[in-house]
N, C-alpha and C positions, 0 to 999 in steps of 0.2 A: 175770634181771637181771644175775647175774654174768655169761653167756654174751654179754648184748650188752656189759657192757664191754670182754672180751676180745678180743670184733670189734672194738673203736672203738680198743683198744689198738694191736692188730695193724696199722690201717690206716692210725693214726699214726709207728708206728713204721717200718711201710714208705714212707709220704711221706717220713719223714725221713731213710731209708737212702736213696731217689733223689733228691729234692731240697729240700736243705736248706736252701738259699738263698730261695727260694718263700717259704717260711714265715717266713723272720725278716721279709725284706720286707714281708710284709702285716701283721706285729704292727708297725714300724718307723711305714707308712705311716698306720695306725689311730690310733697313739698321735698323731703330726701332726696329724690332721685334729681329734680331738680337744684338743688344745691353741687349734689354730689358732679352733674354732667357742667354744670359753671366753673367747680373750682377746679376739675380735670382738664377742662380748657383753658383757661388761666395759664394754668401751671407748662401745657406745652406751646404757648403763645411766647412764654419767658422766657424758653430755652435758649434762644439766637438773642445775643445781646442786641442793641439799634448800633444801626455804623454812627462810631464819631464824626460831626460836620469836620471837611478839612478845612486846612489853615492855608497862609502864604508858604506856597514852594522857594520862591524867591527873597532874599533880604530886600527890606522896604530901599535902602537907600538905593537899589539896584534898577536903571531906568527900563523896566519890565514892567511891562502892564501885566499883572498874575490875577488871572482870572481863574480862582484856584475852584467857583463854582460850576465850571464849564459853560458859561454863558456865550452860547456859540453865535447868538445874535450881535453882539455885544462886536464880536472880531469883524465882523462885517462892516459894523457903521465907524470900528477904530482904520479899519484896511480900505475904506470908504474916502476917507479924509488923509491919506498919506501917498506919497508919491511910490517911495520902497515901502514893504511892510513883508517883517519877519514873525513868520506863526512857528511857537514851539511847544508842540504837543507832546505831553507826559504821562505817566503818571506817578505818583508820589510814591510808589513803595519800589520801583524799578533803581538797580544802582545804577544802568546806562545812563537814565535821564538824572541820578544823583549825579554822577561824573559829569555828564553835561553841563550840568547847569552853572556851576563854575568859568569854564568855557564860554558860556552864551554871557554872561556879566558881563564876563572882557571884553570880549566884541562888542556888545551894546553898550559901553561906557564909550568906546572910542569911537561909533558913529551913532550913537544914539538925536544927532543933528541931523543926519540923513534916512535914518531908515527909523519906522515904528516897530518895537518890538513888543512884541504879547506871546505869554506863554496860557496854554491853556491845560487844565487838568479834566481830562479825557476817562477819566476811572471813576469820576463820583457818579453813584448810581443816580440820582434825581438830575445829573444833569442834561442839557440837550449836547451835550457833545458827546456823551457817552451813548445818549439813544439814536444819534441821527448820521456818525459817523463809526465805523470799522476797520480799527487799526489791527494789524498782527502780529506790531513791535512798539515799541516803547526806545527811544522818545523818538519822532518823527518830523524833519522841519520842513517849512511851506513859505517860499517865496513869492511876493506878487508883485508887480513891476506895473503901476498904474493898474488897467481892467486886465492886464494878462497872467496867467496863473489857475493851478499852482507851479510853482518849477520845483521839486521833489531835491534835497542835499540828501546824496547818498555818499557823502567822504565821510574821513574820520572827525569826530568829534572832537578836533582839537580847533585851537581859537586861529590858528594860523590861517588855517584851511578853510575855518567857517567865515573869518574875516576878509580872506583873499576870492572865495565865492559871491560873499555879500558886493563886493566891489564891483565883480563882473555882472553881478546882473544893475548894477548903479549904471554902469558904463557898459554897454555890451559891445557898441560901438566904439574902433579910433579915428578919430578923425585927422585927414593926408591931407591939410594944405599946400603941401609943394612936393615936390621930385623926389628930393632927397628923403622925406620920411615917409614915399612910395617905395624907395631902396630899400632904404633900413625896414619898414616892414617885411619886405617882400623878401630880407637876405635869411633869414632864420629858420631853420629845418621844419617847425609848425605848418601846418598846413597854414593856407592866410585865401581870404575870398575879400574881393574887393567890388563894391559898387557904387557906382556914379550917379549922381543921379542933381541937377540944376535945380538951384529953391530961388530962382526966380521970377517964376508965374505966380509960385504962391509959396506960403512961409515951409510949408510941408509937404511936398509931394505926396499923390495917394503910393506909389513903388516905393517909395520911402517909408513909410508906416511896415510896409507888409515887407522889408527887407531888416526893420528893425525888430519884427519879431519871428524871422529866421533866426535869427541871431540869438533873442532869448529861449527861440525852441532848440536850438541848438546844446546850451545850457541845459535844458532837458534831458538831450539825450547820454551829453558828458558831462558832468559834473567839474572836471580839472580844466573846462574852457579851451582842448588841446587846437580847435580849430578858431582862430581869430578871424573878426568881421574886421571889415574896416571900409570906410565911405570917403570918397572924392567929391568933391565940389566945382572944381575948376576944369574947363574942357581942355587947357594946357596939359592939365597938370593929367589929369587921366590918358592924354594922347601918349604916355609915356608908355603905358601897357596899352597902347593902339586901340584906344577904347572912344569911340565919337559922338554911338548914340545914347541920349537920356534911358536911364532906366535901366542900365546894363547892370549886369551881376557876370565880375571877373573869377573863375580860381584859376589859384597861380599853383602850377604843377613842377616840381624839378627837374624831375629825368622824364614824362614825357609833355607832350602838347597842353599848353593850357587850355581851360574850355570857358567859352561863355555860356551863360544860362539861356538855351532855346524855349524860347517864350514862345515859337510858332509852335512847337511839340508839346509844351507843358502848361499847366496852368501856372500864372504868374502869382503863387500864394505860398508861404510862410513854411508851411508842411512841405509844397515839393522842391521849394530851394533847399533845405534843408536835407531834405531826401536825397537831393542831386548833387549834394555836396557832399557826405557819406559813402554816397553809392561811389565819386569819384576819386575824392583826395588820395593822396600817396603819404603815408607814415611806414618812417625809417627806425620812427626810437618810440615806443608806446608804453606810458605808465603802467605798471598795475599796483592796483590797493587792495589785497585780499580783505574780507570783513570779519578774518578773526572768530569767526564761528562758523558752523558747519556749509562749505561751499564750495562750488564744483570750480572756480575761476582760475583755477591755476592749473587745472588738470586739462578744461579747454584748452588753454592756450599752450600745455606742453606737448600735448597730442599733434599740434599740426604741424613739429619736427624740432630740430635742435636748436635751444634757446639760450640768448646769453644773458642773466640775469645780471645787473649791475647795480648795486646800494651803495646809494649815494646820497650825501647830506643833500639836501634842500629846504629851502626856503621859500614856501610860496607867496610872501607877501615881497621880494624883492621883482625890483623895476628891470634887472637884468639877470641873465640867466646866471648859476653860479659855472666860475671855470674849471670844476672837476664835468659840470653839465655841458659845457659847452666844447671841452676835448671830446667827451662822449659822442655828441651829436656830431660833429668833424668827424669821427670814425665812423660812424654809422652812415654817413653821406657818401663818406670815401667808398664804402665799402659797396653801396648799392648802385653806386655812379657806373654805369656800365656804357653809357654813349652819352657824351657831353654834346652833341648838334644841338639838344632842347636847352644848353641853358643859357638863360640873358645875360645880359652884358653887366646888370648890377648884383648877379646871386654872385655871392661869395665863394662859391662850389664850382667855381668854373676853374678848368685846368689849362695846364701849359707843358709846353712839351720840356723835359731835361735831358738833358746827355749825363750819362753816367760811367764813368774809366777809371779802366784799372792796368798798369803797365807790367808787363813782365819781358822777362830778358828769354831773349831766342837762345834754345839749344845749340845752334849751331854755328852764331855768333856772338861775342862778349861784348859788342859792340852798339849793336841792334836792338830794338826791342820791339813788341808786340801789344797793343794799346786794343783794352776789348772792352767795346762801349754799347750800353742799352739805355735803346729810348725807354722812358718814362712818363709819368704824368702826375704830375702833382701839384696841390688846390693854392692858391695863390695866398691864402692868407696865413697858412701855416707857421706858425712862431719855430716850432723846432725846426732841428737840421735834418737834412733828409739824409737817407742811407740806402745804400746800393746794397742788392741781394743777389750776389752771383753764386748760385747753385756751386754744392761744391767738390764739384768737377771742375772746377776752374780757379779753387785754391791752391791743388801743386801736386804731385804726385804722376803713376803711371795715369791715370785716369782724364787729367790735364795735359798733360804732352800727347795722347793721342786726339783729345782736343783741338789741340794748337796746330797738329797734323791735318785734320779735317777741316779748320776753319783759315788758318792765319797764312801757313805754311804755303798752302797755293796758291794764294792770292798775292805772295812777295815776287813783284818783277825781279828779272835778273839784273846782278853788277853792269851787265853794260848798258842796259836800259833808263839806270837812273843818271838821271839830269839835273834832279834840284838834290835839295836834304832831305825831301820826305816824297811819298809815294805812297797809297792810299789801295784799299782792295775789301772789297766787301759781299760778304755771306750770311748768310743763312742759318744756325742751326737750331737743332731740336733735341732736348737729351731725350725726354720721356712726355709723355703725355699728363702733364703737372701743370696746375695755375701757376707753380714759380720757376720750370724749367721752360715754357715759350717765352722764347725772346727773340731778337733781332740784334746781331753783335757785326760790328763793320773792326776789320785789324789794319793796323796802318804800319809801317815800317816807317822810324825814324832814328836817322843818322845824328847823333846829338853831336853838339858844338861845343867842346873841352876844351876848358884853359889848362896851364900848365901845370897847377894843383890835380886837376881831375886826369891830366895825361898821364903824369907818375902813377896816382894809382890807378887807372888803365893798363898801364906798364904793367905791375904789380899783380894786377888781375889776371895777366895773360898767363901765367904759370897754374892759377887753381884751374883745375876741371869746371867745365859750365856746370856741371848736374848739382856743383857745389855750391854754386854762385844763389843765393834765396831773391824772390822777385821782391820789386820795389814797386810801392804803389803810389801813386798822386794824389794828397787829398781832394776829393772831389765831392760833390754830394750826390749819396745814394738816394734811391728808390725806396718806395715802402713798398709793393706789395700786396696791398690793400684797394688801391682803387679798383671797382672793378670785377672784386674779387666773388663776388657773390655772383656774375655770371661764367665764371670758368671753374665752378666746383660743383659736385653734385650734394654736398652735403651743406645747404644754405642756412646760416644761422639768422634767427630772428632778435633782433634786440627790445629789450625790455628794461624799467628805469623802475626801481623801488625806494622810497623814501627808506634810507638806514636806519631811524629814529622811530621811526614807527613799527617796521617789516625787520630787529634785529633777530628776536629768538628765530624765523624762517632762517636768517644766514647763519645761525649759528648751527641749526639742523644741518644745513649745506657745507659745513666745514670752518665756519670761520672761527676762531679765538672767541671762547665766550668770556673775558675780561677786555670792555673797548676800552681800558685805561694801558692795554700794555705797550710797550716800547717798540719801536720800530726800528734797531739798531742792527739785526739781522735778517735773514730771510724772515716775511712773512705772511700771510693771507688779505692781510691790507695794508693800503697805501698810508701814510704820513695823513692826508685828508680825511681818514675813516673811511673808504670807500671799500667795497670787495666787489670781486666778480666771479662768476661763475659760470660753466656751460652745462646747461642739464640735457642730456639726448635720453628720454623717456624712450624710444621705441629700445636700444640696446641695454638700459636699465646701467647705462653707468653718467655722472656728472664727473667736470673737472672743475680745479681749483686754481684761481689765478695766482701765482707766488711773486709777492715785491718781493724786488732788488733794489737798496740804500742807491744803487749809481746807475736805475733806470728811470726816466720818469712815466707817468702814468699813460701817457699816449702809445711813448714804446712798449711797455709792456704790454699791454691791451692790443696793442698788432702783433705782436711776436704772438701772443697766447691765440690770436684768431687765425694766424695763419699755421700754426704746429697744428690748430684743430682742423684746418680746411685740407691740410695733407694728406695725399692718398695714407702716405704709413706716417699715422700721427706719433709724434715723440711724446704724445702728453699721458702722463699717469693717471691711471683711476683713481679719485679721492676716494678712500676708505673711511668710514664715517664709523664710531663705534665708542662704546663707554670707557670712561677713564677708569683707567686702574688705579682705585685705592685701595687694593689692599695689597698691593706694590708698594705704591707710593708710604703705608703705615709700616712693612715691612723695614722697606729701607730707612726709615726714620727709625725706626726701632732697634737696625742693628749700626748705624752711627753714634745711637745712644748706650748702648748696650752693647759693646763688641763681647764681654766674655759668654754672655747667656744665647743661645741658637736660639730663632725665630720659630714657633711651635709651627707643624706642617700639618696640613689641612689633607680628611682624607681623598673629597674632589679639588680639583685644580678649574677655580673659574678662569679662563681662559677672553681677552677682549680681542679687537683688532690690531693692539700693539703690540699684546704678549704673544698671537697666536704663533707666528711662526719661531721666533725663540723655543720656545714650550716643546711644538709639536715636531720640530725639526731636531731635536736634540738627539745626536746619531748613538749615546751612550745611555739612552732608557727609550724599552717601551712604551708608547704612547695610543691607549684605549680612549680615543674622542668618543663623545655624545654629543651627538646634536640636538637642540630642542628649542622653544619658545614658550613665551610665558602663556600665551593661549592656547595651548596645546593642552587638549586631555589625556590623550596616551603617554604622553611624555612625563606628565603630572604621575601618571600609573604606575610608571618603572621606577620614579624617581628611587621606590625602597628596594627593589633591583640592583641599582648601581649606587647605594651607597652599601647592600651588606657586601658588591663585589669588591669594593675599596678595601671595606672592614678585613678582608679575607687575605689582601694582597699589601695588607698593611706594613708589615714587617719585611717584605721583597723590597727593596731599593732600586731596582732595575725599572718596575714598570708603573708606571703613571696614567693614572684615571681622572681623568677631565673630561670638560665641557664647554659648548658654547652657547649663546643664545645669539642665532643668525636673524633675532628679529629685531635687534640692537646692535649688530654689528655685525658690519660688509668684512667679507672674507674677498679673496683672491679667486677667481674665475674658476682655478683647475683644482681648490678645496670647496667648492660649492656642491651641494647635495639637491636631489630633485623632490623629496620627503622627509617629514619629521614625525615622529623621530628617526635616525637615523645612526648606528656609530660604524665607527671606522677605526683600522688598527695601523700604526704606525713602526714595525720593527725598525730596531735599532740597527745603527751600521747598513743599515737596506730602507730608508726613506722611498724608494724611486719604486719600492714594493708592497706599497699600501694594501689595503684589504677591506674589503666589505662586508659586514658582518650580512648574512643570507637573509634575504625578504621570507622565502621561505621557511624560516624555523623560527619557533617563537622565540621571543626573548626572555630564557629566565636563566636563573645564575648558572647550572650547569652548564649548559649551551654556552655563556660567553666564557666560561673555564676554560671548556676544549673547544673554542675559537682563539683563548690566547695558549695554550700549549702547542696547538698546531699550527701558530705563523709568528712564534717567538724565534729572535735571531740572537738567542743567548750563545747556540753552540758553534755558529758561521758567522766571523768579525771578519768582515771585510781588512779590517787594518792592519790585525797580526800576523806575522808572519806565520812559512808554514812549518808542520813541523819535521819536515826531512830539510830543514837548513838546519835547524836548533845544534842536530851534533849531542855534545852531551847532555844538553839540557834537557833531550825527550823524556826520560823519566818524569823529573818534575814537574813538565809540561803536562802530560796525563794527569800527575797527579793531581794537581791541580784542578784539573777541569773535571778529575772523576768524587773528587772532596766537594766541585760546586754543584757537579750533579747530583751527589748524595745529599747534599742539603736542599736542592730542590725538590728532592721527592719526599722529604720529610716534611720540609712545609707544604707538600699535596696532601701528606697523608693526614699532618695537622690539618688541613682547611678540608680533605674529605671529611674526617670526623665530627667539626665543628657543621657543618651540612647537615649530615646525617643526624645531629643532633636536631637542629631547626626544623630539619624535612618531617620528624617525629612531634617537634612542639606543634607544627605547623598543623600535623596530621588530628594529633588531639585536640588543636583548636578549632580547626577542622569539623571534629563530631562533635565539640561541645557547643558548635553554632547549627548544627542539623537539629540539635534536641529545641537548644535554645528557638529554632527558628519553627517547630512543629510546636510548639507551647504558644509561641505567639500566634499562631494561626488560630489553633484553639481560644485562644483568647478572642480573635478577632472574630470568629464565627460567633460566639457568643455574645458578643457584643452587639453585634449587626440582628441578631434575634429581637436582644435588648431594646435596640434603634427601633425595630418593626414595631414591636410592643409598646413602645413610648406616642411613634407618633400614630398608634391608630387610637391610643389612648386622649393624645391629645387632639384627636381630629375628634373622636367620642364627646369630650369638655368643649371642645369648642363649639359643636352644634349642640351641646344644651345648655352652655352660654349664650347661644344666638335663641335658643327657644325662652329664656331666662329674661332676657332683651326685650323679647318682642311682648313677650307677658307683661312685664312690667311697663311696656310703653302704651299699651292694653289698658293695663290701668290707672296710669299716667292722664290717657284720652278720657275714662270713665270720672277720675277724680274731676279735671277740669272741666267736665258737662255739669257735672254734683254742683259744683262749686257753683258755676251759672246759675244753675237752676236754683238751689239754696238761697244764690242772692235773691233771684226775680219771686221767690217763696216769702222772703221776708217784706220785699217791695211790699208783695201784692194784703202781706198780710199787715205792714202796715197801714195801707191805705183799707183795706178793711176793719181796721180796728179805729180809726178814724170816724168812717162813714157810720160803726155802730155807736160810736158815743155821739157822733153831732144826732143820730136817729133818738137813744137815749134822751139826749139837751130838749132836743124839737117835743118828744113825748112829755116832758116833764115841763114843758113851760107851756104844754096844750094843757097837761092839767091842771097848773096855777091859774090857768087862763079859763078853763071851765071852773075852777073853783070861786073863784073871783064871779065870777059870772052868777053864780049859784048864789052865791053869797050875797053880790048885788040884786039878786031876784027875791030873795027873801028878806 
């Protein structure tokens, strides 16, 4: 080892007696390059600032545990020690979870006694909630109900709803101590599942636990709680729904067969109650909450046939339903109620039978009448008065006397047959095959009993003709019509319940008044309550509009409007839905303010759903429509198409150039087009004479010139007379017409010339874009040379940058051997410059010491 130092010594030291300058340069060069690769890393280390620690998302005084570092442990041992515990995961830069959080304050100030709430920030990178959990929205909230959990809140983030949720997983359970508030639960249109179960053996049944968290899985699967638990206690009290054995699980069903939960078929566990209760319940009236961002939920549920959308206030934190909700659910019971055998004796939906009459005066007697009565059915607890629907063929007319011939008329014993005052006969009829023409009508002939007031005018009467005499009717209470009805129609509506407050701009898409402050004083789209309705039938692509009436209430009208719809030949109008005219509406404002000055005229006419047929029907101008959309490319392409045809027909007054956009407004069925773009010609005085502008020929201005010369109805008015009546006025009649044809060929020959002008600009713009456009190619080829030449250039630089690299890290490796080696050189040389002086010392004190010697010798 020492030997090879010696060498490495040796051959440093000889480098450096020849050349010394070698060697400082590559230590010089080394120390560089190292500097220089430091402070280049430095420098892109800096680039990304460090993320700011975050702060409190929540205000301190707010009873939130904000664990704004994601301390996911943390919720564990908080959700550990709480009965409820509400988790609300964020993160700080989302406005959803800004909105929220608002929202969550309120509810956790008002149960913050019953439930723990903690919000957690799920976006800080160091934290474990951000590494250990995978959200793909922001904010997210997590219910735990003791060890059970999570239960997932997918409503809206408003406090009402997050408050009215929080409760139900508090209570998921009602508990039926007696009879009656087995009734009262069991009377409300909600689905309801009921189980029994004796806490006599012990404080907790084991089917008790595992029925208590059907209940909270249920909450899982709805959100809005639509199907209610509820648990008996008492073997009285459950015998009420003939329930005996412990451990039963009741659903209570309306219209058919209630079901117990078969425990011999099923496992008795949480998931398949649950399941079995889904798979079974009957819903007549079912919420939707669309989520406001991109989703399929409304289009599922319009697809499975015609639905009646109804927005309606609600309040979900009230203890009873509200009474715009509760006529709803009454209609919608009525409506599905098809065979009353299944209902109990305490559901409120159970019916009775009515007579319903109406009297009218026999044709053949003044005396007589004919009493034509239908049974009915209607629900027992109905506040309004009922109303009789007699088809109307049995209002008056030829229609009704051959009626009265078929039904009433043969069934009247003769004069010498009768014995009392009345006499009775009963049939059968059918007008048509209509849920509101079966019925069953019995006619009775009765001999009324006149005092001497009613004898005179009997008397009196006996002079007018019968056909004169108008029938008199008995108040009675009518029928609705409605019970029922959803199995004698084929067009079955589904009902659906939207919060108004939430789900407005949807109703205002669907028709309704987009001001919910306006008045209710005439016809309108909602009731006094703020409610609307609507039917949307997605497969034929049209919706109707429910229209208040000041002197109907909401019940009638919402049956009048389902049964016009359940009608073979429905009376109900397509709502046409389509942009407000304001530049109507500024017109008119402008010429109430201005009567002397004329409103400037536009050379297209935008055309809405309100203006179209005014506009398009006007029998005294030309009307050239274009159809188009805002997404439309080719329509975009023409658009300088049909404004130079405007420019051209500008000073004509007869004919009008317009448009619509049919992706903003419903048209009428038989002005619908099958492509866009598309136009169409409307002659004057000959409307019922439309015209197609040809798929086949392209659309440019010539072409639609002589499309409107050749189906212009300037020289055939329908409305003038002709002219072999005129007499002497035939002269001036030609002239006339031969003075308006001279001025139309002048304005051809003006707008030929002004074409011919363009068709030349056009042409020389035309070759000044061929030059233009062979100059930029040239450009571009040369360019692309350029490009070749640059990057073999810089692939050339780059690998003798890499050869650059590699040299200098060549020498980089060579300077720090030097450097080693230079130190262990110094080492070694000062340890030998040591050992030669202590050699020196030793040598010089042997000679003091032989001197000394010598000296003591002599």
């Amino acid at each position: 080892m020492l030997r090879r130092v010696r060498q490495s010594l040796r051959q440093v030291l000889f480098l450096m007696a020849r050349r010394p300058d070698l060697l400082c340069g590559a230590i010089v060069l080394g120390v560089l390059l190292v500097l220089a690769v430091k402070f280049t890393c430095s420098r892109a280390k800096n680039v990304v600032a460090a993320a700011r620690p975050p702060v409190r998302f929540f205000s301190p005084d707010a009873p939130v545990v904000d664990l704004y570092l994601g301390q996911l442990d943390q919720v564990e041992r908080l959700r550990s020690v709480a009965e409820v515990s509400f988790i609300f995961f964020y993160a700080p830069w989302c406005a959803h979870s800004m909105a929220a959080r608002q929202e969550v304050q309120q509810v956790a100030k008002k149960l913050a006694k019953q439930v723990q709430f903690v919000a957690v920030n799920c976006w800080w990178s160091q934290g474990k909630c951000r590494r250990q959990t995978h959200f793909y929205h922001y904010p997210v909230i997590h219910l735990f109900y003791r060890r059970f959990g999570p239960i997932e809140y997918r409503g809206p983030f408003v406090a009402p709803y997050m408050e009215s949720f929080v409760l139900r997983v508090i209570t998921p359970l009602t508990y039926l101590p007696s009879r009656a508030h087995v009734e009262e639960f069991l009377a409300y249109h909600e689905p309801r599942v009921v189980g029994f179960f004796q806490f006599n053996s012990s404080p907790q049944p084991p089917g008790y636990i595992t029925f208590l968290s059907s209940a909270l899985q249920a909450l899982k699967w709805d959100f809005r709680g639509v199907v209610r638990f509820g648990v008996v206690t008492n073997k009285q009290v459950a015998g009420a729904i003939s329930l005996t054995e412990d451990e039963t699980v009741f659903l209570h069903r309306r219209f058919n067969s209630s079901l117990i939960f078969p425990r011999n078929d099923l496992n008795f566990t949480s998931e398949a109650i649950c399941r079995w209760v889904f798979e079974n319940h009957e819903t007549v009236l079912q919420w939707l909450q669309p989520p406001g961002t991109k989703s399929r939920l409304l289009e599922e549920e319009l697809t499975k046939g015609p639905a009646l959308l109804l927005f309606v206030p609600h309040n979900p934190l009230g203890t009873q339903p509200s009474p715009v909700l509760q006529q709803v659910a009454d209609i919608a019971v009525r409506y599905h109620s098809c065979d009353n055998s299944h209902h109990s004796s305490w559901d409120k939906s159970f019916s009775f039978r009515s007579l319903c009459c109406q009297s009218v005066v026999l044709p053949q007697s003044s005396t007589s009448v004919c009493e034509v009565c239908l049974s009915l059915s209607w629900p027992s607890f109905t506040t309004s008065p009922l109303h009789c629907l007699f088809p109307s063929s049995i209002q008056g007319g030829d229609v009704f006397q051959t009626y009265l011939r078929r039904c009433c008329l043969h069934q009247i014993p003769s004069p010498v047959s009768i014995n009392s005052a009345t006499s009775m006969g009963c049939s059968n009829f059918l007008d048509s095959y209509s849920p509101f023409s079966q019925y069953s009508a019995c006619c009775r002939k009765v001999e009324p009993q006149l005092n001497e007031s009613q004898a005179k005018e009997e008397s009196e009467m006996q002079s007018v003709p019968p056909s004169l005499i108008p029938p008199f009717s008995v108040p009675q209470p009518e029928g609705d019509g409605i019970t029922g009805l959803r199995c004698q129609t084929n067009r079955t509506l589904r009902f659906y319940v939207l919060d108004v407050a939430l789900n407005w701009p949807l109703a205002v898409r669907l028709g309704a008044s987009g001001n919910r402050s306006a008045s209710f004083d005439q016809e309108d789209d909602r009731s006094d309550d703020g409610s609307f309705a609507a039917i949307v039938n997605l497969k034929d692509e049209v919706h109707y509009v429910l229209q208040y009436t000041p002197a109907a209430t909401l019940t009638e009208s919402l049956e009048a409007f389902i049964r016009n719809f359940s009608a073979p030949y429905s009376l109900l109008q397509r709502h046409l839905v389509g942009e407000e005219d304001k530049k109507g509406a500024e017109e008119k404002a402008r010429r109430s303010d201005e009567h002397s000055q004329s409103p400037p005229r536009f050379l297209i006419t935008e055309l809405t759903t309100s203006s179209f047929l005014p506009s398009v029907m006007d029998l005294q101008k030309d009307v050239l429509l274009f159809y188009y959309t805002q997404w439309c490319g080719f329509c975009s392409v023409l658009n300088h198409i049909i404004i130079q045809l405007a420019r051209l027909l500008q000073g004509n007054g007869t004919i009008t150039v317009a448009r619509v956009n049919v992706a903003r407004n419903d048209l009428p069925w038989e002005f619908m087009v099958d492509h866009v773009p598309s136009i169409l010609f409307f002659p004057r005085y000959r409307k019922h004479l439309s015209v197609k502008f040809p798929d086949n020929l392209p659309i440019t201005l010539p072409n639609l010139l002589r499309f409107i010369l050749q189906h212009s109805g300037s020289l055939h008015h329908a409305h003038k007379p002709s002219v072999e009546t005129e007499g002497p006025g035939h002269s001036a009649f030609l002239r006339s017409e031969f003075l308006t044809l001279q001025r139309e060929v002048q304005a051809l020959h003006h707008a030929r010339e002004r074409l011919s002008q363009q068709l030349a600009q056009l042409w020389r713009d035309n070759r000044r874009l061929k030059f233009d456009t062979r100059a930029l190619e040239t450009e571009n080829s040369e360019l692309q040379q350029e490009r070749q030449s640059l990057e073999e250039q810089h692939r050339e630089k780059s690998r003798q940058l890499s050869e650059v690299v590699r040299r200098l890290q060549e020498l980089a490796d060579a300077s720090e051997n030097l450097l080693n080696e230079n130190t262990l050189l110094r080492v070694l040389l000062r340890v030998l410059k040591d050992k030669t002086e202590a050699r020196e010392q030793a040598e010089v004190e042997r000679k003091e010491t032989e001197q000394k010697r010598s000296h003591m010798a002599s």
